[in-house]
Structure formats: structure tokens, C-alpha cells
DSSP file (Angstrom, degrees, kcal/mol; ACC not computed):
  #  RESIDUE AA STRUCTURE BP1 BP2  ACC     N-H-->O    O-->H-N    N-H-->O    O-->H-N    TCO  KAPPA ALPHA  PHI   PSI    X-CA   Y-CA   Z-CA
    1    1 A X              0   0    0      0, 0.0     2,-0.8     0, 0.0    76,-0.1   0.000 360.0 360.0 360.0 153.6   14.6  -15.1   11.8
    2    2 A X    >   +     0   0    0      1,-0.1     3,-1.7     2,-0.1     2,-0.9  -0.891 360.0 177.5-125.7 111.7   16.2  -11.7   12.2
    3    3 A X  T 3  S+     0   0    0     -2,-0.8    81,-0.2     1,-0.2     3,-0.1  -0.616  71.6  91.7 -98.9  76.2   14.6   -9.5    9.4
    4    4 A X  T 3  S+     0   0    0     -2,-0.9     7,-1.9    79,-0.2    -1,-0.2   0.276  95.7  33.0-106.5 -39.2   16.8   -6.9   11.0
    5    5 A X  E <   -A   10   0A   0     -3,-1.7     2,-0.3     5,-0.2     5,-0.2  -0.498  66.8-141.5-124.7-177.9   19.7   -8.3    8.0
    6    6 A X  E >  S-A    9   0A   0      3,-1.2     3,-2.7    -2,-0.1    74,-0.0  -0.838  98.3  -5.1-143.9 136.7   19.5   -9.7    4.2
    7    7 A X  T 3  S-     0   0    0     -2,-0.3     3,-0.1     1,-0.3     0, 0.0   0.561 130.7 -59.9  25.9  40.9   22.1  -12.4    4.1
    8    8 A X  T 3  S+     0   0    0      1,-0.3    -1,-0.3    -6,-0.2     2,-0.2   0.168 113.7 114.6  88.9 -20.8   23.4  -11.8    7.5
    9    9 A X  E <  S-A    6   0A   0     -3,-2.7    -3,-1.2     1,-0.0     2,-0.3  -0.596  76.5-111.2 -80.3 143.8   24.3   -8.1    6.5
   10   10 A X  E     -A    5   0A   0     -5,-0.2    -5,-0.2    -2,-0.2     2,-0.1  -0.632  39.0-119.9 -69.8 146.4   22.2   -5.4    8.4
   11   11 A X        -     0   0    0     -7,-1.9     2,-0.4    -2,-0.3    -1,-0.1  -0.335  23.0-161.6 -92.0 157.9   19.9   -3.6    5.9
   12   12 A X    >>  -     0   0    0      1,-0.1     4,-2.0    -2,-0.1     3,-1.3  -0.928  35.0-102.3-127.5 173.3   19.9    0.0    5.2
   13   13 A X  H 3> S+     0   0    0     -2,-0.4     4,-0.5     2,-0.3    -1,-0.1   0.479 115.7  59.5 -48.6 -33.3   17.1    1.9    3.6
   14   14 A X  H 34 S+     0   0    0      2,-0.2     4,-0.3     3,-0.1    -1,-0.3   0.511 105.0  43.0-106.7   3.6   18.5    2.0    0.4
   15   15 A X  H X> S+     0   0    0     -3,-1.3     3,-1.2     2,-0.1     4,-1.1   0.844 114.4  57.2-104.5 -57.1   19.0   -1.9   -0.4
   16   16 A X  H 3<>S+     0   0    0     -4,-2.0     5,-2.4     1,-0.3     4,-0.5   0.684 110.9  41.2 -68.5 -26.4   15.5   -2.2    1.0
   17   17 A X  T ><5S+     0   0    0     -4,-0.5     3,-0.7     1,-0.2    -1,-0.3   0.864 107.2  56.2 -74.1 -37.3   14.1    0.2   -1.5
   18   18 A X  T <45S+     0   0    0     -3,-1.2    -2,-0.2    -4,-0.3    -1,-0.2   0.738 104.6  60.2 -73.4   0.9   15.8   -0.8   -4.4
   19   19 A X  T 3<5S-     0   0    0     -4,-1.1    -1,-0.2     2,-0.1    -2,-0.2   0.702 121.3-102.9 -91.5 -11.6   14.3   -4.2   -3.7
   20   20 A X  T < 5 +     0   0    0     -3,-0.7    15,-0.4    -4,-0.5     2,-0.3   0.412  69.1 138.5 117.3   7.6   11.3   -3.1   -3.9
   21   21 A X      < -     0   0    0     -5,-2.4     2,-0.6    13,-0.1    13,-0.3  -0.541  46.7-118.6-109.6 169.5    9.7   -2.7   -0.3
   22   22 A X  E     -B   33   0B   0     11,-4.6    11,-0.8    -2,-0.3     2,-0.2  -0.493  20.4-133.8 -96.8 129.9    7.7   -0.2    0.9
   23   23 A X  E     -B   32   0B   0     -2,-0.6     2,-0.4     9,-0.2     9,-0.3  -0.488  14.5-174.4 -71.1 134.1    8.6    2.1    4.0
   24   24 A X  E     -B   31   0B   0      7,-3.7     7,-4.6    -2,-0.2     2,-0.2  -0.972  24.6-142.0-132.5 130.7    6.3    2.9    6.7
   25   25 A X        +     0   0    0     -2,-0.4     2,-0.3     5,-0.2    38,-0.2  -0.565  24.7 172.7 -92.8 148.4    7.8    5.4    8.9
   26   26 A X        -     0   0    0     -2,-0.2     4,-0.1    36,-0.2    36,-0.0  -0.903  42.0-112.2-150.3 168.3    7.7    5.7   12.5
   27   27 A X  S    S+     0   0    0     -2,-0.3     3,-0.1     1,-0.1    60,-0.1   0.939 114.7  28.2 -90.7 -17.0    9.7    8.2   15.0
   28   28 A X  S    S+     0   0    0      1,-0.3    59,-3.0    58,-0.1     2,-0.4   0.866 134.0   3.3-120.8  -5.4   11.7    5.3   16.5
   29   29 A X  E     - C   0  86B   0     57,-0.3     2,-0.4    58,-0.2    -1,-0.3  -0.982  65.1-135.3-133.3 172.8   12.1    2.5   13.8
   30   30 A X  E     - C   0  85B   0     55,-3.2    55,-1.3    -2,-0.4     2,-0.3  -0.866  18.0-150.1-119.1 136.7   10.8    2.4   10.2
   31   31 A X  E     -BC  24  84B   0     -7,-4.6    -7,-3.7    -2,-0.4     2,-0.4  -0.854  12.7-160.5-116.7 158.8    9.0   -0.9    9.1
   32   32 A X  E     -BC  23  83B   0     51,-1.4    51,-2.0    -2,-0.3     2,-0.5  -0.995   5.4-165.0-141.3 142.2    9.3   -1.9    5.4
   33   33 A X  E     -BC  22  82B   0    -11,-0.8   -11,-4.6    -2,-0.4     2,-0.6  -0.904  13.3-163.7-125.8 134.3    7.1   -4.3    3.2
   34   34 A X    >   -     0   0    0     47,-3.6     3,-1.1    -2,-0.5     4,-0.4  -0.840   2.1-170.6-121.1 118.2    7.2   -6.2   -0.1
   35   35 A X  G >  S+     0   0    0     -2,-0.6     3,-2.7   -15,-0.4    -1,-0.1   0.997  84.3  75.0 -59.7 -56.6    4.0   -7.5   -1.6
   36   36 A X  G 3  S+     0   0    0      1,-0.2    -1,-0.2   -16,-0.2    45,-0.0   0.602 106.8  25.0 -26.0 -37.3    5.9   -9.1   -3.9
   37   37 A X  G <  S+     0   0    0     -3,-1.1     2,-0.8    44,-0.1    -1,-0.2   0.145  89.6 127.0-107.9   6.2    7.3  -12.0   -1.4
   38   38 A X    <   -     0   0    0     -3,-2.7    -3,-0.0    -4,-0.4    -5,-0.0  -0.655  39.1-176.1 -96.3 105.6    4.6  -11.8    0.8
   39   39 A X        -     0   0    0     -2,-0.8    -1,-0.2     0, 0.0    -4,-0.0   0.768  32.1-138.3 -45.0 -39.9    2.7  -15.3    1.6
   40   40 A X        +     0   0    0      1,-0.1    -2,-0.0     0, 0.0     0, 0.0   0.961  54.5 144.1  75.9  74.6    0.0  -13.8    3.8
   41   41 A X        -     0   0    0      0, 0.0    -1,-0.1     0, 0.0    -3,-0.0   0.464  59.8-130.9-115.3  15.0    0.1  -16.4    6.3
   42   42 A X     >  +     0   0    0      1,-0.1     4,-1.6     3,-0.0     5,-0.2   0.727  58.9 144.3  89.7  21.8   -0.6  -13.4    8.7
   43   43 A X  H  > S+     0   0    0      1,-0.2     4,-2.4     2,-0.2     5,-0.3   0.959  77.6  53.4 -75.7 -34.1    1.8  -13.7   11.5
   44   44 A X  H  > S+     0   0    0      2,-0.2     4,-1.6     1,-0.2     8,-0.4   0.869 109.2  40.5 -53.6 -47.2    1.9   -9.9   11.4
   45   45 A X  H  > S+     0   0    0      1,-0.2     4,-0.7     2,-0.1    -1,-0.2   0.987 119.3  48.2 -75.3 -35.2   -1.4   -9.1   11.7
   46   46 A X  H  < S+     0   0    0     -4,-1.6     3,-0.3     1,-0.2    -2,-0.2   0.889 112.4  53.0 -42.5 -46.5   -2.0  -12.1   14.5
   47   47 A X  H  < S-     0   0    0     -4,-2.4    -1,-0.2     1,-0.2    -3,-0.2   0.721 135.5 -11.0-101.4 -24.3    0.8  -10.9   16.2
   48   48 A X  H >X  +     0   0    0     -4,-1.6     4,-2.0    -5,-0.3     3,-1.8  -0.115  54.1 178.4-162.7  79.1   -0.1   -7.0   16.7
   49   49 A X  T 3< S+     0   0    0     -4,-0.7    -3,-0.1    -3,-0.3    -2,-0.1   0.953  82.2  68.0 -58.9 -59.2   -3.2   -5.8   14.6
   50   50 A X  T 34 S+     0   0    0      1,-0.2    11,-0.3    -5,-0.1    -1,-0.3   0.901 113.9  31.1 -35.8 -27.9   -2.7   -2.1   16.2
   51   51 A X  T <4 S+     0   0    0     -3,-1.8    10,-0.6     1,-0.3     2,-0.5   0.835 130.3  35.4 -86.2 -62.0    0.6   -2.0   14.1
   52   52 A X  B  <  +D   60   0C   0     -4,-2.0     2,-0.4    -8,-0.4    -1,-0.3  -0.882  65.8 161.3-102.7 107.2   -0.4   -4.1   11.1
   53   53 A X    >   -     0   0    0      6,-1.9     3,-0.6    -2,-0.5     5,-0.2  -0.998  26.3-152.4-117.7 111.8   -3.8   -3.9   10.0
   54   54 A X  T 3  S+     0   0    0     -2,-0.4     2,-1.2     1,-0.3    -1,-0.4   0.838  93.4  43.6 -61.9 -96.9   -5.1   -5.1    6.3
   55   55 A X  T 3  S+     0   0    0      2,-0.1    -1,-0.3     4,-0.0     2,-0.2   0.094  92.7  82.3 -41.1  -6.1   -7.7   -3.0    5.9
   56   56 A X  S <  S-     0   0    0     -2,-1.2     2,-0.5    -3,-0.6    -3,-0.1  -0.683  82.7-111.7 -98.9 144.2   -6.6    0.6    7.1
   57   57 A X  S    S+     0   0    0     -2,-0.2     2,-0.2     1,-0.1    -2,-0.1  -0.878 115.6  40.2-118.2  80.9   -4.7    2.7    4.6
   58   58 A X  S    S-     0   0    0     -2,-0.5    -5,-0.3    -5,-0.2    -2,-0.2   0.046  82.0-170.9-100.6 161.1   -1.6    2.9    6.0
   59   59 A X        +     0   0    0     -2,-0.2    -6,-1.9     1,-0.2     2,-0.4   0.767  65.4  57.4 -97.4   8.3   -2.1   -0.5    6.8
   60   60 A X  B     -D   52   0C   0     -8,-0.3    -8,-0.2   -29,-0.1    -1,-0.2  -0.963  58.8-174.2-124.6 129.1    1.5   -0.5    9.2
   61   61 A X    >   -     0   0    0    -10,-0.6     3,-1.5    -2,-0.4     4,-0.3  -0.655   4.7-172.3-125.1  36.3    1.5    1.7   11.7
   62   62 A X  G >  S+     0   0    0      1,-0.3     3,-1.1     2,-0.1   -36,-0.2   0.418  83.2  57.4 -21.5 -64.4    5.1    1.7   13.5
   63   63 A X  G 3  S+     0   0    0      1,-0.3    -1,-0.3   -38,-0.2   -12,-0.1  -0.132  86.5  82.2-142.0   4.9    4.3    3.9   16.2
   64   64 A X  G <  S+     0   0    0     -3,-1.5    -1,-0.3   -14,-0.1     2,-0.2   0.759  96.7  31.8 -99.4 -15.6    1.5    1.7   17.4
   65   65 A X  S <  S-     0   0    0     -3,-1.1     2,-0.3    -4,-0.3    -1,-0.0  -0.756  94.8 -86.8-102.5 167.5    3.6   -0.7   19.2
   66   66 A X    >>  -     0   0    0     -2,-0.2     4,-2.2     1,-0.1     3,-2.1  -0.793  39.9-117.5 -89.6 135.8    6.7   -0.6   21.1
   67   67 A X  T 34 S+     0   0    0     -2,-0.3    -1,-0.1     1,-0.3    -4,-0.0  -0.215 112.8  48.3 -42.5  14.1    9.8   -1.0   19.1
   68   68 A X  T 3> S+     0   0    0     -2,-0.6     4,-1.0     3,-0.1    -1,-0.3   0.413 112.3  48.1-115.6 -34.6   11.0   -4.3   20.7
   69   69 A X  H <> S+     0   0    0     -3,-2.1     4,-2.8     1,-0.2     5,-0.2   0.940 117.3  49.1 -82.9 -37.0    7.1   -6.4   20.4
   70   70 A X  H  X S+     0   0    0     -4,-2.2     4,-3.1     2,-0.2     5,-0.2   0.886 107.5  52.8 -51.6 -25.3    7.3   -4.9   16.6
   71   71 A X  H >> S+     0   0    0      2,-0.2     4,-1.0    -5,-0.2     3,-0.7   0.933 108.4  47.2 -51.9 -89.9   10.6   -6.3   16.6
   72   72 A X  H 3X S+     0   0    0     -4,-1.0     4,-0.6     1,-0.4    -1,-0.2   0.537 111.7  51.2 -72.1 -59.9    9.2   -9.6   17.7
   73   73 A X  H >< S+     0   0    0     -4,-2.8     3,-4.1     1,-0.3    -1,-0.4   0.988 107.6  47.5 -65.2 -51.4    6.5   -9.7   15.2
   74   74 A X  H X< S+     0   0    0     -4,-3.1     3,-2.0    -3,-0.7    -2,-0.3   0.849 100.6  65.1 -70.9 -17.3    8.4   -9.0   12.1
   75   75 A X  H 3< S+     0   0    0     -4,-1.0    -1,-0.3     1,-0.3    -2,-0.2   0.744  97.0  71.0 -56.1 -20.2   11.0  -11.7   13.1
   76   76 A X  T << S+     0   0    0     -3,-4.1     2,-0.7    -4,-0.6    -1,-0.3   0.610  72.1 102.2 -68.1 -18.1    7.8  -13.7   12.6
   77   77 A X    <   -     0   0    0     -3,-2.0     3,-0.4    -4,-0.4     5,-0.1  -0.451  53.1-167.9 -81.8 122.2    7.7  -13.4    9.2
   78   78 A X  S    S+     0   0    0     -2,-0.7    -1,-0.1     1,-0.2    -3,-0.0   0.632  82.6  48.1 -85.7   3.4    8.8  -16.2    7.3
   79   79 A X  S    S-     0   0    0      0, 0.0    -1,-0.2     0, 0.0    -2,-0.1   0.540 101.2-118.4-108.8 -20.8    9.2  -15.0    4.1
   80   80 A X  S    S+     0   0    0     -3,-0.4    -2,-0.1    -6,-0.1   -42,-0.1   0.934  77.2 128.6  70.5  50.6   11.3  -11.7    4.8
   81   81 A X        +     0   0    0     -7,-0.1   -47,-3.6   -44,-0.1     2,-0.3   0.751  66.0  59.7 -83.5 -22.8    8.4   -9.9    3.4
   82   82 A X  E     +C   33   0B   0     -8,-0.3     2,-0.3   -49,-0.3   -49,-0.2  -0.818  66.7 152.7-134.0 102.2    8.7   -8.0    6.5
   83   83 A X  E     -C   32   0B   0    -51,-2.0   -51,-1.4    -2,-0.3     2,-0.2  -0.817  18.9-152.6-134.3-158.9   11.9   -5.7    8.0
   84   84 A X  E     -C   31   0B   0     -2,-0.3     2,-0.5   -53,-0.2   -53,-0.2  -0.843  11.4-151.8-172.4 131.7   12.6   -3.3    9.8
   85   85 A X  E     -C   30   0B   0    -55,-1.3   -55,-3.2    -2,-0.2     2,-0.3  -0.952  21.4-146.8-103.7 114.9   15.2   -0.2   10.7
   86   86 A X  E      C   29   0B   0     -2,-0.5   -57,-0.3   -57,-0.2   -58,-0.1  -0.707 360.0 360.0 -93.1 161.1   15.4    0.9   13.9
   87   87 A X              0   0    0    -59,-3.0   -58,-0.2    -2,-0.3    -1,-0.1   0.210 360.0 360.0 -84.9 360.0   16.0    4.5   14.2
């Protein structure tokens, strides 16, 4: 899955907001969330707990992985709870 797009289109910042998900900023991509759509089946945290971590407030952390393995992870997500803009 390429949560890079929404219906094939690349996302910008401002359809991802109005949809309701949340930015966590980083200096070279920006990762974005919605609880709202979110399954939890945890491929994010499985797949780099230095980025994504439940319990820590923020609990995404761009800038604790390299932009291509974040990449990687949030393509994991099956629900497209999970995008991402790189910078």
C-alpha cells in the first residue's frame, strides 16, 4: 500500500488535515495519524518502536528513523490510518 496517496492522488497536508489526522513533524518527512480508522493491529509499532511508540507522548517520532524504513513501515498499514509527507 502506498500511504504516500488517497485514491491514487498524492496527499498534501491540507486534505490530510481536514480528514482528520494528526501531524507529527519531522525535519525531512512529516508523518500523519487518524485514530479514527486505526485497527491497532500494530504493524507500526512492530515495525520501528523508535519512531512509533504507544506509550510516549508524542507517540511518532519522525526523526527517529530514516525516511525510507519509515517509509516502509507506514506502507504497512492496512487501514491508511498511517501517511506520510515527505519534505
Amino acid at each position: 500500500m502506498d500511504n504516500g496517496k488517497i485514491n491514487g492522488k498524492t496527499v498534501t497536508e491540507s486534505e490530510l488535515l481536514a480528514l482528520g489526522y494528526r501531524k507529527y513533524q519531522g525535519q525531512n518527512m512529516d508523518i500523519y495519524y487518524a485514530k479514527d480508522i486505526c485497527g491497532h493491529i500494530g504493524n507500526c509499532v512492530k515495525g520501528n518502536p523508535e519512531v512509533f511508540e504507544v506509550g510516549r507522548r508524542p507517540w511518532v517520532i519522525a526523526d527517529n528513523g530514516e525516511v525510507l524504513e519509515n517509509i516502509k513501515v507506514v506502507d504497512t498499514c492496512p487501514t491508511g490510518a498511517l501517511k506520510y509527507i515527505r519534505r
